[in-house]
VMD Tcl script that draws the C-alpha trace (Angstrom):
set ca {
  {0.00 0.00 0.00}
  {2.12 2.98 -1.14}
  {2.63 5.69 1.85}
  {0.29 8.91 1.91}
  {2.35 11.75 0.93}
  {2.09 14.83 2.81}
  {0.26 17.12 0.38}
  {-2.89 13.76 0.95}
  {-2.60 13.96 4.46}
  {-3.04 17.82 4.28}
  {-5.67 17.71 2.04}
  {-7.56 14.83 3.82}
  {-7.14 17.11 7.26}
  {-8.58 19.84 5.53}
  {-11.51 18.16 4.38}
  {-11.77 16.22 7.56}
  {-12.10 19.80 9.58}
  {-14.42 21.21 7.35}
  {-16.77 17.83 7.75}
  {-16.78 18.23 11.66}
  {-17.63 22.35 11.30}
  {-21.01 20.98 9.16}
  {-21.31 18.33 12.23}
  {-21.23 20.78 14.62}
  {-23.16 23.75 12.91}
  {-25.84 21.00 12.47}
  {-26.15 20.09 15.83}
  {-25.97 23.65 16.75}
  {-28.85 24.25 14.48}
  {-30.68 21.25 15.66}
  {-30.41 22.29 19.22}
  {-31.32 25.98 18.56}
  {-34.30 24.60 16.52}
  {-35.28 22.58 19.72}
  {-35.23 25.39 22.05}
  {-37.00 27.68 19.79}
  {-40.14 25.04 19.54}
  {-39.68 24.54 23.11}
  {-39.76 28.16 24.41}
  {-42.64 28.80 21.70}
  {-44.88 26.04 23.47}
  {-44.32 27.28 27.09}
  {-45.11 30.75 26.24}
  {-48.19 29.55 24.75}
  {-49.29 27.61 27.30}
  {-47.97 31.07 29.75}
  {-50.85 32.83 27.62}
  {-53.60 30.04 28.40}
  {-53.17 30.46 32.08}
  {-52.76 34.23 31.69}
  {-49.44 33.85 33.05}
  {-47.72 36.75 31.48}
  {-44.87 37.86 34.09}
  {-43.93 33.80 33.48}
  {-44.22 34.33 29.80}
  {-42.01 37.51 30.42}
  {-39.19 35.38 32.33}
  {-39.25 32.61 29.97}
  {-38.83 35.06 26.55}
  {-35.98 37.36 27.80}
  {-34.46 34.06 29.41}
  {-33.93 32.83 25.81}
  {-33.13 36.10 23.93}
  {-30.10 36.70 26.58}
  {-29.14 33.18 25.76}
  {-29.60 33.20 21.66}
  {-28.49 36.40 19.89}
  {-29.02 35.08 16.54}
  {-31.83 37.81 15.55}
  {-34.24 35.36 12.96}
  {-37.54 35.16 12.84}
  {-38.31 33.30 16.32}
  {-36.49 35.95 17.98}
  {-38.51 38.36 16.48}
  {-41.82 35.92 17.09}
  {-40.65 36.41 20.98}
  {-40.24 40.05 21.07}
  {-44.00 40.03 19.55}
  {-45.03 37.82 22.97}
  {-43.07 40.14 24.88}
  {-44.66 42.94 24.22}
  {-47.84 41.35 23.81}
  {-47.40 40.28 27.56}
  {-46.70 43.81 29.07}
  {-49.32 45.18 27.17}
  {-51.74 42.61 28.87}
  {-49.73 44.03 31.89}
  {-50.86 47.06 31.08}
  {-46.80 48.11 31.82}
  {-46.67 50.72 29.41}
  {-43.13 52.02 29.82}
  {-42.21 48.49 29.27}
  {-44.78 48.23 26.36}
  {-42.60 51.01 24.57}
  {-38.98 49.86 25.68}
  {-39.97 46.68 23.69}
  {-40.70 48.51 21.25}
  {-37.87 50.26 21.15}
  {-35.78 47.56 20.70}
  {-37.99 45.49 18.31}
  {-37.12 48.59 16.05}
  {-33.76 48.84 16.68}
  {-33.07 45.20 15.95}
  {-35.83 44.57 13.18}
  {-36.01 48.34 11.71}
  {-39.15 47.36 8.86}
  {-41.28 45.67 11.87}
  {-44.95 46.90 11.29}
  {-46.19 46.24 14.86}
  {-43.50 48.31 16.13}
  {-43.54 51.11 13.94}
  {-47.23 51.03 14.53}
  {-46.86 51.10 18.24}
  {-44.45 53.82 18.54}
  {-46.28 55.88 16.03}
  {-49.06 55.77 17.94}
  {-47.67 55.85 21.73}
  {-45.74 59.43 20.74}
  {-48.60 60.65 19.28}
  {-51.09 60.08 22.13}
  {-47.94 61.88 24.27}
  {-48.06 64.40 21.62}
  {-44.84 64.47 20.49}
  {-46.00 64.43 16.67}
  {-42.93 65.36 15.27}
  {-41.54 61.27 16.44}
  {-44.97 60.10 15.66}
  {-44.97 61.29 11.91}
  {-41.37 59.97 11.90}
  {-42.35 56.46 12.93}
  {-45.45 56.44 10.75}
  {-43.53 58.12 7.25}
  {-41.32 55.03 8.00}
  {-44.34 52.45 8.02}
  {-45.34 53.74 4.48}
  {-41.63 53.90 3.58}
  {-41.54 50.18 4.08}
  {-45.84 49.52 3.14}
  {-46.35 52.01 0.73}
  {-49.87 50.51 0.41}
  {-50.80 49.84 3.97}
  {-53.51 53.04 5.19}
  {-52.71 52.49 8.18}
  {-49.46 55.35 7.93}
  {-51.50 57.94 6.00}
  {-54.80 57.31 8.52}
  {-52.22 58.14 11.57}
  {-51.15 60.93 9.69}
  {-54.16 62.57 8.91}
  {-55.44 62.08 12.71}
  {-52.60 63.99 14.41}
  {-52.47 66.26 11.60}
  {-55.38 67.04 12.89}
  {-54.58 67.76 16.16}
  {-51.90 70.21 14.55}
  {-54.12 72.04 13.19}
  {-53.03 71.58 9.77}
  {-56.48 70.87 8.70}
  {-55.80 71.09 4.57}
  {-53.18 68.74 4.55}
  {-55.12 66.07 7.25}
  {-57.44 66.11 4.38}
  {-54.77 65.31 1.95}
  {-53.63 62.59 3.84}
  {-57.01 61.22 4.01}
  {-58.00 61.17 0.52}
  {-54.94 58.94 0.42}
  {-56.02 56.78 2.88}
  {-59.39 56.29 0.90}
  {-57.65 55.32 -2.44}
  {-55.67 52.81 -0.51}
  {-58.42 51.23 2.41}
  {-60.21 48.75 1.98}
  {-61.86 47.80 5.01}
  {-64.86 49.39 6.89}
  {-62.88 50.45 9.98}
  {-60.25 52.31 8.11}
  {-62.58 54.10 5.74}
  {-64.67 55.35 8.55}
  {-62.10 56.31 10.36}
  {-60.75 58.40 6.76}
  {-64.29 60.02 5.92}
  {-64.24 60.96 9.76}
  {-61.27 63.07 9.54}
  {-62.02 64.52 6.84}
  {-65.04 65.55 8.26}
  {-63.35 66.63 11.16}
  {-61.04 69.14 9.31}
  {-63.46 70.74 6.96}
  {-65.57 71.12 10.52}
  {-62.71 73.05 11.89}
  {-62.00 74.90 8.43}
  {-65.79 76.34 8.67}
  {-66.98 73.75 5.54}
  {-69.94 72.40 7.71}
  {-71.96 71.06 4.21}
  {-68.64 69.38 3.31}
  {-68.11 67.81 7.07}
  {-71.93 66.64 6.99}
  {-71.41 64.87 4.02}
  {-68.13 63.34 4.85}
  {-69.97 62.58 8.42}
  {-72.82 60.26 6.65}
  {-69.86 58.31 4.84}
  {-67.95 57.57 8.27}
  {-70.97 56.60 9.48}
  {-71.91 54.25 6.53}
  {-68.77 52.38 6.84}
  {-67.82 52.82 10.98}
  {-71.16 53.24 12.73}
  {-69.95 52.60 16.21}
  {-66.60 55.45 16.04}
  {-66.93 57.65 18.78}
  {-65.15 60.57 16.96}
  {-68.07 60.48 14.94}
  {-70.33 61.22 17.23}
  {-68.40 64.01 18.89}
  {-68.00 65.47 15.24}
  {-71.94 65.05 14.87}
  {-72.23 67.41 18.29}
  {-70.03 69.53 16.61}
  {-72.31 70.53 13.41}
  {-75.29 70.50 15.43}
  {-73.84 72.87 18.24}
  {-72.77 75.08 15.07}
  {-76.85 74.44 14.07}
  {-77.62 75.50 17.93}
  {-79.58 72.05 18.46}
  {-77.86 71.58 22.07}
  {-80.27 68.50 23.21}
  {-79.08 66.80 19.95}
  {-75.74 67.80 20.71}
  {-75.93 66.27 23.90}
  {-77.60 62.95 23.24}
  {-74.73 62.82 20.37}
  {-71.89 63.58 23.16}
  {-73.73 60.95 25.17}
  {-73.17 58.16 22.65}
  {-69.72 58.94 21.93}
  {-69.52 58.57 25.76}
  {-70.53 55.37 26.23}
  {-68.11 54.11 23.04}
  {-65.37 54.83 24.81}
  {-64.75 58.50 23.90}
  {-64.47 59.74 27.19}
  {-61.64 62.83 27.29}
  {-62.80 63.79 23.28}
  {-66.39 64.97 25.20}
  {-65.16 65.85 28.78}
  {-64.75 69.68 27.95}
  {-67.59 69.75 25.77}
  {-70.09 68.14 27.42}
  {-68.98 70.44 30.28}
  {-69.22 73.44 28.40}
  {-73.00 72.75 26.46}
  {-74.48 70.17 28.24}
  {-75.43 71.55 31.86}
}
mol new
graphics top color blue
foreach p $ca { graphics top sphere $p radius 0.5 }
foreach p [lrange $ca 0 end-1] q [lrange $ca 1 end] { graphics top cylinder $p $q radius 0.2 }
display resetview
């Protein structure tokens, strides 16, 4: 049997080492894959027993552990901040958020939840940020432009809420959304003194999103301007009891002695 020479021996180590690193990348894989089913079933079964501080343990447990940043890490984030929200923790609600950005940029949820959270703090400069970035990344998900044209409102820019609407319309195509559209645009041609334009952008929100408290408070709105106060009032009333408590404090306080 003639001798190996050393240039064989080399080249057999070499493709000896290379067949242990796919060994041992393949377990790794294998193992990771195990844990990732495993922690996935236990946080489930957190969720069925309402368990959330568990689930909460259990996530960041594995994330400290595994820093590869796939899609089951970003699965867990979701439960994390699914948990705190059913916490009600919001600090920790928009920490998670935070970082859900910061390690998966393009996350809707995220960019959705932060767009939101600084706009109910009013800080609409970070909340346009956060939502120009969701229709950087879904240019045909309403859900950006509908933000938008909300907070706009709440600006005051009243001509370009509109604008934003419009969009919204052209790109909606569920109830919700286009109630929630036709609403503020009814909302800003209220405030811009075009009460036949906000009545008729009023019947469509309420054709499409019956039960939207805004558009009840923007119904008291046109028929204060009309001076029918009892109407008014049974309108504040209604958006009220669906939830629309501080958009009717003030005026309910104001016309409805």
């Amino acid at each position: 049997m003639p001798k190996p020479t050393n240039a064989g021996w080399r080249r057999w180590s070499g493709i000896f080492k290379l067949f242990m690193r796919i060994i041992i990348i393949l377990l790794l894989t294998s193992a990771t894959c195990f844990a990732q089913n495993e922690v996935l079933k236990k946080v489930s079964e957190d969720f069925k027993k309402e368990d959330y501080r568990q689930a909460i343990v259990r996530i960041t447990d594995y994330l400290n552990a595994y820093k590869n940043h796939d899609s089951t890490y970003l699965e867990l984030l979701h439960w994390k901040l699914r948990s705190y929200g059913m916490l009600n923790n919001q600090d920790s609600v928009f920490f998670t958020c935070v970082e859900i950005n910061d390690k998966f940029p393009s996350d809707q949820i995220a960019l959705i939840q932060l767009g939101f959270m600084y706009g109910e703090a009013e800080n609409y400069e970070r909340a346009f940020y956060y939502f120009q970035k969701l229709r950087q990344y879904y240019p045909n998900d309403p859900v950006g432009t509908q933000n938008i044209s909300f907070y706009l409102n709440n600006t005051g820019e009243y001509e370009t809420a509109i604008k934003y609407a419009d969009t919204t319309l052209a790109l909606a195509n569920d109830s919700i959304t286009l109630g929630a559209a036709w609403n503020n645009k009814c909302y800003s041609n209220i405030k811009l003194g075009n009460f036949s334009k906000g009545k008729k952008n009023l019947k469509a929100s309420f054709e499409f999103f019956p039960n939207n408290s805004y558009a009840y408070r923007n119904l008291a709105l046109i028929l204060i301007e009309e001076r029918k106060i009892e109407e008014a009032c049974n309108a504040l009333e209604k958006a009220k009891q669906l939830g629309g408590f501080y958009i009717t404090e003030e005026l309910i306080k104001e016309h409805c002695k």
